[in-house]
PDB file of N, CA, C and O in Angstrom:
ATOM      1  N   UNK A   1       5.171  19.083 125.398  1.00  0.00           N
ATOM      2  CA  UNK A   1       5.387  19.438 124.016  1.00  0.00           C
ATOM      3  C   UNK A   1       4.804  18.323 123.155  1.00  0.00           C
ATOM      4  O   UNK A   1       4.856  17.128 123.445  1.00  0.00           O
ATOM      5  N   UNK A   2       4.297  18.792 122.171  1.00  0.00           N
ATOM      6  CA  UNK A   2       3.643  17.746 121.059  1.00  0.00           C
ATOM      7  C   UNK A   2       4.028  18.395 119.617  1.00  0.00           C
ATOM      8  O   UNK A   2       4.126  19.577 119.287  1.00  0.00           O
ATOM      9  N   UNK A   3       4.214  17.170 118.864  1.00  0.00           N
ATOM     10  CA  UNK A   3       4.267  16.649 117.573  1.00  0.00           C
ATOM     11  C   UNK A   3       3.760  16.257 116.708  1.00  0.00           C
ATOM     12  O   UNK A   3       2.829  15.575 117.137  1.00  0.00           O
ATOM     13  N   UNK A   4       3.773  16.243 115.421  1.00  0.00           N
ATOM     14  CA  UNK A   4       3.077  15.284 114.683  1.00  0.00           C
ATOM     15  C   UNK A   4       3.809  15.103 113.655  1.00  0.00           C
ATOM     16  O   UNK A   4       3.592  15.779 112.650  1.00  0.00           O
ATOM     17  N   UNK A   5       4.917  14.077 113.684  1.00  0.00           N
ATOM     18  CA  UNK A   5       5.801  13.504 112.893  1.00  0.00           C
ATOM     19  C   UNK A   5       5.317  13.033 111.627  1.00  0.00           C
ATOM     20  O   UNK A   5       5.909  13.376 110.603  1.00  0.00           O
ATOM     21  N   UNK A   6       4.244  12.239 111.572  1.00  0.00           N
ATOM     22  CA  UNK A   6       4.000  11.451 110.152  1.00  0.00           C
ATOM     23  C   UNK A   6       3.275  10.169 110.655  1.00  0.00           C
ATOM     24  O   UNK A   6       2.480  10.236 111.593  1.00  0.00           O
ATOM     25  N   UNK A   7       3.447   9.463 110.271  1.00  0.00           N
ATOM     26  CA  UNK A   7       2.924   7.776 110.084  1.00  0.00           C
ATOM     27  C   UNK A   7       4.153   7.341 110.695  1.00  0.00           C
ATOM     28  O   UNK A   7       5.108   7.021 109.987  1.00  0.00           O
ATOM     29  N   UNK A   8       4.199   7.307 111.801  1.00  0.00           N
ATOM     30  CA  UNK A   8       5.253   6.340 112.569  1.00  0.00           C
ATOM     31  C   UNK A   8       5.514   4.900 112.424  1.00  0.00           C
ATOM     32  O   UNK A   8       6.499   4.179 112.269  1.00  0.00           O
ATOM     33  N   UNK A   9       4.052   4.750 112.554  1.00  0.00           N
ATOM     34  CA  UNK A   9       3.631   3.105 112.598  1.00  0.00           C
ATOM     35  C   UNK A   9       2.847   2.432 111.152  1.00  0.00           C
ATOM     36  O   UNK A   9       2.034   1.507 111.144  1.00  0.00           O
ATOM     37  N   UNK A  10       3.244   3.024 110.249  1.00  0.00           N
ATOM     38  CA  UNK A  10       3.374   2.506 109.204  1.00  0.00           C
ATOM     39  C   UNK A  10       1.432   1.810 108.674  1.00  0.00           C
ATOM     40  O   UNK A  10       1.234   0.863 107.913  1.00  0.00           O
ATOM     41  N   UNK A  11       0.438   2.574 109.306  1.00  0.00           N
ATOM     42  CA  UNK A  11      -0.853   2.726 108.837  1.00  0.00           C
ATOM     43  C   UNK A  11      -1.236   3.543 108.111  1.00  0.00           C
ATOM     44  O   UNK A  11      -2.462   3.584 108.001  1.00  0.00           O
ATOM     45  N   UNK A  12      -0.485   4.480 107.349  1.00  0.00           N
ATOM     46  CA  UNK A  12      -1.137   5.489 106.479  1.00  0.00           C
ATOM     47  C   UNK A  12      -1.888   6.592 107.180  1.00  0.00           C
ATOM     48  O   UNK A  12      -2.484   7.481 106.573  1.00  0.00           O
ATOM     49  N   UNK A  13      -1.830   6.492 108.425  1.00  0.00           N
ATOM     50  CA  UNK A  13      -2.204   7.687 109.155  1.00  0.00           C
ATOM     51  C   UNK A  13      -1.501   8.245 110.391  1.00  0.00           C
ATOM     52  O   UNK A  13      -0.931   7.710 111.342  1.00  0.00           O
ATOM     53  N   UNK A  14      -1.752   9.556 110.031  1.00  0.00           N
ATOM     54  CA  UNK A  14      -0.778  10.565 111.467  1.00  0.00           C
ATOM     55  C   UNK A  14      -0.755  10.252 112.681  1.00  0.00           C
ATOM     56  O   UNK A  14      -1.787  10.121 113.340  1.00  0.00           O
ATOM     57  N   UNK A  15       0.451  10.084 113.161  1.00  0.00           N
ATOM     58  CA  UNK A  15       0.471   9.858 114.509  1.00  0.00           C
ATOM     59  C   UNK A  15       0.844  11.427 115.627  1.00  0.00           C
ATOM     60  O   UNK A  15       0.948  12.577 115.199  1.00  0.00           O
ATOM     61  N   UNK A  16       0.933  11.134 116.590  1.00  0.00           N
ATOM     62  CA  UNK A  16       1.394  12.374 117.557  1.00  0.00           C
ATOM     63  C   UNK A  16       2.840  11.643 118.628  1.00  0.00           C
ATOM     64  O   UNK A  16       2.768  10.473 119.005  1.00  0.00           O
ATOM     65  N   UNK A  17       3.882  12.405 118.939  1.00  0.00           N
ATOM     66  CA  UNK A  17       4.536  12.002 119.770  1.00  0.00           C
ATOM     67  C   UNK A  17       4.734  13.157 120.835  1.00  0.00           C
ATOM     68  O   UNK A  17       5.211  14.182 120.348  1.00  0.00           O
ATOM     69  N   UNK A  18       4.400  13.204 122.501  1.00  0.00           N
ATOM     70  CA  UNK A  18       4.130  13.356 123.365  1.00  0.00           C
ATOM     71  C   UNK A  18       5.631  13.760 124.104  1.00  0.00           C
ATOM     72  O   UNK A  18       6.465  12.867 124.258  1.00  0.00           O
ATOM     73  N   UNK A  19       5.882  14.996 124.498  1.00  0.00           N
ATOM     74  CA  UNK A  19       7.447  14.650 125.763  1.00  0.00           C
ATOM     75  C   UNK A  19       6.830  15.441 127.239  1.00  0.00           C
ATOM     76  O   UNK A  19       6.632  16.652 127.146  1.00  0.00           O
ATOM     77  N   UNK A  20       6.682  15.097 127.910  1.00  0.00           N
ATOM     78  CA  UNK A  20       6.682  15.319 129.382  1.00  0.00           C
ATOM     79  C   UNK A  20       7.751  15.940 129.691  1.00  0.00           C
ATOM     80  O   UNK A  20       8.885  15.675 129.293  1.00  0.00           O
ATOM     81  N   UNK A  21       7.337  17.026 130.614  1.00  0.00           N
ATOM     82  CA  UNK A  21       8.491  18.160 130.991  1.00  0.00           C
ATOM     83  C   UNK A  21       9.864  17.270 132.479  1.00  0.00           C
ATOM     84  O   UNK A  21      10.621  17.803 133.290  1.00  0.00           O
ATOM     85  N   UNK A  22       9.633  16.155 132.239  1.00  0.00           N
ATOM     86  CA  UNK A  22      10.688  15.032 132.745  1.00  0.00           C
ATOM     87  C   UNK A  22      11.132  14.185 132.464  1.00  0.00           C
ATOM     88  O   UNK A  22      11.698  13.265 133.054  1.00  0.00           O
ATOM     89  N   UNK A  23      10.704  14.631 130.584  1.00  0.00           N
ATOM     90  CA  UNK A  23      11.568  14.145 129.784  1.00  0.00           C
ATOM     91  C   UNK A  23      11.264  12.905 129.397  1.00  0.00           C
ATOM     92  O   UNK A  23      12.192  12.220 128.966  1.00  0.00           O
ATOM     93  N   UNK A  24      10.306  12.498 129.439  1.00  0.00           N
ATOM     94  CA  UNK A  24       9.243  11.042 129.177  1.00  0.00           C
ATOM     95  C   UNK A  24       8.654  11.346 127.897  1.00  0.00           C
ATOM     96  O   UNK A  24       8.256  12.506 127.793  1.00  0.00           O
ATOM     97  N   UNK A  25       8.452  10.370 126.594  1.00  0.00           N
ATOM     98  CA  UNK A  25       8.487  10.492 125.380  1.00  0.00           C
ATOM     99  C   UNK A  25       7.482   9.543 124.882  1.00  0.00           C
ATOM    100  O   UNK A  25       7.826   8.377 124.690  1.00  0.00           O
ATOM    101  N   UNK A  26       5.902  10.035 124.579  1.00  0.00           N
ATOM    102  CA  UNK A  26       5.431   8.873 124.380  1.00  0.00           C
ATOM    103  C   UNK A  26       4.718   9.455 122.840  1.00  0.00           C
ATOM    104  O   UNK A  26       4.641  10.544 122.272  1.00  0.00           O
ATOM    105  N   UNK A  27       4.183   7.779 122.509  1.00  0.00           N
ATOM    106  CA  UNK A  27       4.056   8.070 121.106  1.00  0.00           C
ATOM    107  C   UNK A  27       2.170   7.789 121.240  1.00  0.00           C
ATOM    108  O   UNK A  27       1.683   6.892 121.927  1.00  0.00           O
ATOM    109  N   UNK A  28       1.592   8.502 120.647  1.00  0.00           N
ATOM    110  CA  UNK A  28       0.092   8.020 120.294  1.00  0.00           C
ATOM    111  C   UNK A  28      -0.163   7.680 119.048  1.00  0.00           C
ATOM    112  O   UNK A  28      -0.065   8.412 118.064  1.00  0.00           O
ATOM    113  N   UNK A  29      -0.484   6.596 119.077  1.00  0.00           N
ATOM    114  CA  UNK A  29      -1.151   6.151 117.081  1.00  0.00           C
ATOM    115  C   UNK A  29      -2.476   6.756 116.958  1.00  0.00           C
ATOM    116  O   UNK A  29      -3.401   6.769 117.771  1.00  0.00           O
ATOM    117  N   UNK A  30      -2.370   7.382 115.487  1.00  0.00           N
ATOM    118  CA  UNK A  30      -3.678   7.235 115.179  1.00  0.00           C
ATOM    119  C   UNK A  30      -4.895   6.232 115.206  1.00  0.00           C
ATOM    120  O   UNK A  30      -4.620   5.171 114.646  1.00  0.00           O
ATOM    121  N   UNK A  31      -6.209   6.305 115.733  1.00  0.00           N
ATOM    122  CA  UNK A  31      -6.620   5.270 114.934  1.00  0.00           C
ATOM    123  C   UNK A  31      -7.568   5.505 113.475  1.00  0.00           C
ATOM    124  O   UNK A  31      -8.052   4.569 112.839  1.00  0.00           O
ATOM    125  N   UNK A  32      -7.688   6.724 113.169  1.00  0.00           N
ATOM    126  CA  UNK A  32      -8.471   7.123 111.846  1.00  0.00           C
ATOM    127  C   UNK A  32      -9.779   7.652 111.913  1.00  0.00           C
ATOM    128  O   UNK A  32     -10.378   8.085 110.928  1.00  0.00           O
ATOM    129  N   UNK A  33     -10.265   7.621 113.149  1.00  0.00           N
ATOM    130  CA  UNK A  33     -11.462   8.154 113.765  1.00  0.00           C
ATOM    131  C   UNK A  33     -11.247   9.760 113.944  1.00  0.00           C
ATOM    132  O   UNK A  33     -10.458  10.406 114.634  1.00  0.00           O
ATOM    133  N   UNK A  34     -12.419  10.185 112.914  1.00  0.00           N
ATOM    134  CA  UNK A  34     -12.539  11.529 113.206  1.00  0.00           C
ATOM    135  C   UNK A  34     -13.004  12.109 114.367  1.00  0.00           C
ATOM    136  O   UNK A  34     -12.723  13.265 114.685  1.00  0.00           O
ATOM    137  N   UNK A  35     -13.690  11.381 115.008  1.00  0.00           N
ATOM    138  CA  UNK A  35     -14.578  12.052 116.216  1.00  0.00           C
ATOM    139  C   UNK A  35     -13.512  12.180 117.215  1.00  0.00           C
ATOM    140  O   UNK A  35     -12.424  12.669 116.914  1.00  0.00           O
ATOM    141  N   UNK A  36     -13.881  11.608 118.809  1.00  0.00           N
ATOM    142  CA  UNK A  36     -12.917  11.772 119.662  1.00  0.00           C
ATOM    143  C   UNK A  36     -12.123  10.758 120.312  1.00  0.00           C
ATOM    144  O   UNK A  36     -11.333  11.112 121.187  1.00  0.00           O
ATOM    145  N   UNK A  37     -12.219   9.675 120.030  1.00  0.00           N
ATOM    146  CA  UNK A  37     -11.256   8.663 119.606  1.00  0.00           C
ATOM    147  C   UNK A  37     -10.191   8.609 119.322  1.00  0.00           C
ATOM    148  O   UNK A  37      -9.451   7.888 119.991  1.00  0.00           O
ATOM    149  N   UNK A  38      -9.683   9.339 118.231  1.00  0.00           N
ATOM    150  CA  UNK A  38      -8.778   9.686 116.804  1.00  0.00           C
ATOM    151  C   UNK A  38      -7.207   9.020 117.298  1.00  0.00           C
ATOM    152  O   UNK A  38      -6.339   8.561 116.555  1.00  0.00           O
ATOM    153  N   UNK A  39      -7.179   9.169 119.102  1.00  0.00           N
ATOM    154  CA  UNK A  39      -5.830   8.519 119.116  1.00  0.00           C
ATOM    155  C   UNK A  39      -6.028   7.364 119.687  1.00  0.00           C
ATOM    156  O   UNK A  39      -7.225   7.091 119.606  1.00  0.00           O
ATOM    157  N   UNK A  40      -5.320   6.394 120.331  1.00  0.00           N
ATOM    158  CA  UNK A  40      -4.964   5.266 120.863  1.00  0.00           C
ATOM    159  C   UNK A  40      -4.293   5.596 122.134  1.00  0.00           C
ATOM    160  O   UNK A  40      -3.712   6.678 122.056  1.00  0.00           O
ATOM    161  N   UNK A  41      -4.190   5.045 123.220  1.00  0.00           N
ATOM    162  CA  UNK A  41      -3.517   4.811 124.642  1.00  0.00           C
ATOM    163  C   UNK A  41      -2.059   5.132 124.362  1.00  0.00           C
ATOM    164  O   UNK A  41      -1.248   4.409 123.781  1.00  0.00           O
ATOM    165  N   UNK A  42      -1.861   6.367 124.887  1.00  0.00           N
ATOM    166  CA  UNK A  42      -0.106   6.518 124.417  1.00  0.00           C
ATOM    167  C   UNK A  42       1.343   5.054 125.009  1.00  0.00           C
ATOM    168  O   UNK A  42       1.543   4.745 126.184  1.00  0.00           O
ATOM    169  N   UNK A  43       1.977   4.542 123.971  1.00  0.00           N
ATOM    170  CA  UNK A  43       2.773   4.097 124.537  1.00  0.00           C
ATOM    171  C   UNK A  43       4.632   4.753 125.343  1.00  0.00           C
ATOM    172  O   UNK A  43       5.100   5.720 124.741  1.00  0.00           O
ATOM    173  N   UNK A  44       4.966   4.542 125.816  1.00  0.00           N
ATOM    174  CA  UNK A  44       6.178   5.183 126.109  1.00  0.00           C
ATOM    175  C   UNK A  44       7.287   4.760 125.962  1.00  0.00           C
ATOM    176  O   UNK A  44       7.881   3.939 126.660  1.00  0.00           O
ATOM    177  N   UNK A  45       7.707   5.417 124.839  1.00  0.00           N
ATOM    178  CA  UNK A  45       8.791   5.431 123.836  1.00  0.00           C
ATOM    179  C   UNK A  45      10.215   5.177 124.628  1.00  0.00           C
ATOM    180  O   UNK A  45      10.757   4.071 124.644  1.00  0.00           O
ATOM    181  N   UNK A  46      10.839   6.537 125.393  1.00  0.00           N
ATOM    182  CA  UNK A  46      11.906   6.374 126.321  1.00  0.00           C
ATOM    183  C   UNK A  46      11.821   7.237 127.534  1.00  0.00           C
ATOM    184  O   UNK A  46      10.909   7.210 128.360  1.00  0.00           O
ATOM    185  N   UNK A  47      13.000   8.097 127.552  1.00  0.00           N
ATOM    186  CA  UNK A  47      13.107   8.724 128.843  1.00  0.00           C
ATOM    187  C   UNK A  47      14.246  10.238 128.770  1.00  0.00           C
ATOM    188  O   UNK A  47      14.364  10.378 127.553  1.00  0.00           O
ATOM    189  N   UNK A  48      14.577  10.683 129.031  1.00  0.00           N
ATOM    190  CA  UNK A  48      14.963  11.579 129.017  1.00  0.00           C
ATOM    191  C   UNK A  48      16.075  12.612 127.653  1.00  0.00           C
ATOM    192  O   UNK A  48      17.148  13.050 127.238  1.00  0.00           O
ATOM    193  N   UNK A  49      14.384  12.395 127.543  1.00  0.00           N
ATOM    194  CA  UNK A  49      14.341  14.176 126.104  1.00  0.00           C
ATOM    195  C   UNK A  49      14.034  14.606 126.310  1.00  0.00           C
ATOM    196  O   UNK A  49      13.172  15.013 125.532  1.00  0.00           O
ATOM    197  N   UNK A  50      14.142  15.432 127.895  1.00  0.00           N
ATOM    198  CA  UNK A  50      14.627  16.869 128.223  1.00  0.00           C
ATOM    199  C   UNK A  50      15.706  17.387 128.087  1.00  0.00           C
ATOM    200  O   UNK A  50      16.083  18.545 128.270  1.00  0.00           O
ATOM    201  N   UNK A  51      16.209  16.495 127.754  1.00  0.00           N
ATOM    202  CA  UNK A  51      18.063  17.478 127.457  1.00  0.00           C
ATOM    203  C   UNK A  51      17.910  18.335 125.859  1.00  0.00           C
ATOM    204  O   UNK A  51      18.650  19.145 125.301  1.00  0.00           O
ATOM    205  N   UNK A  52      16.898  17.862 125.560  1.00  0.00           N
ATOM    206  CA  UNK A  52      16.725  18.591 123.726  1.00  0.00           C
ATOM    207  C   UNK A  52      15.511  19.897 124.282  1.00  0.00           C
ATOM    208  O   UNK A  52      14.514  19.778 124.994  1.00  0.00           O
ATOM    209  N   UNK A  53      16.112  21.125 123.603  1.00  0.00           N
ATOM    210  CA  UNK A  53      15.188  21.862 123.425  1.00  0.00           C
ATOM    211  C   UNK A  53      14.155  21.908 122.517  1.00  0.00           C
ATOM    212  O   UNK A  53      13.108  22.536 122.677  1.00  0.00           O
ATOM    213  N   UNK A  54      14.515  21.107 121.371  1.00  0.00           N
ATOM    214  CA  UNK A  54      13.242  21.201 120.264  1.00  0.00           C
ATOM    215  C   UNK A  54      13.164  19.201 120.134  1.00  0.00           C
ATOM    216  O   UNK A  54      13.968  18.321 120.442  1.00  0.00           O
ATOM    217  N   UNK A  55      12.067  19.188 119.657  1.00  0.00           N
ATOM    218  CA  UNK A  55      11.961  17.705 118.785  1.00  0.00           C
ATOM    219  C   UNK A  55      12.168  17.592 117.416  1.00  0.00           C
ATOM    220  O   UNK A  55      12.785  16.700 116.833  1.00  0.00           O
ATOM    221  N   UNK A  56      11.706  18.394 117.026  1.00  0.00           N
ATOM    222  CA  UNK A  56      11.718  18.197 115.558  1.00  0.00           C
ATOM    223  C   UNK A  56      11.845  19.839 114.813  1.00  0.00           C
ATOM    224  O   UNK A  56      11.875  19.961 113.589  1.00  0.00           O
TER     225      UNK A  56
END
């Protein structure tokens, strides 16, 4: 499942947050690059948000 919360990280640009169907939660920053770049190396947030049916 994917997201796109807002500016997480406080750059003025959209980020994405990531959940793995085992419940692994990671966040990707933008980096502002239109081409195919656009995100950054996901970091991993926590761990089990599989118990939530929705994120947001």
């Amino acid at each position: 499942m994917l997201v796109v919360p807002g500016d997480i990280d406080g750059d003025s640009k959209g980020d994405v947050l990531g959940r793995l169907p085992n419940g692994d939660l990671y966040l990707y920053t933008s980096t502002g690059n239109a081409g195919t770049a656009d995100l950054h190396r996901p970091g991993k947030v926590g761990s089990g948000w599989n118990i939530y049916k929705n994120m947001i």
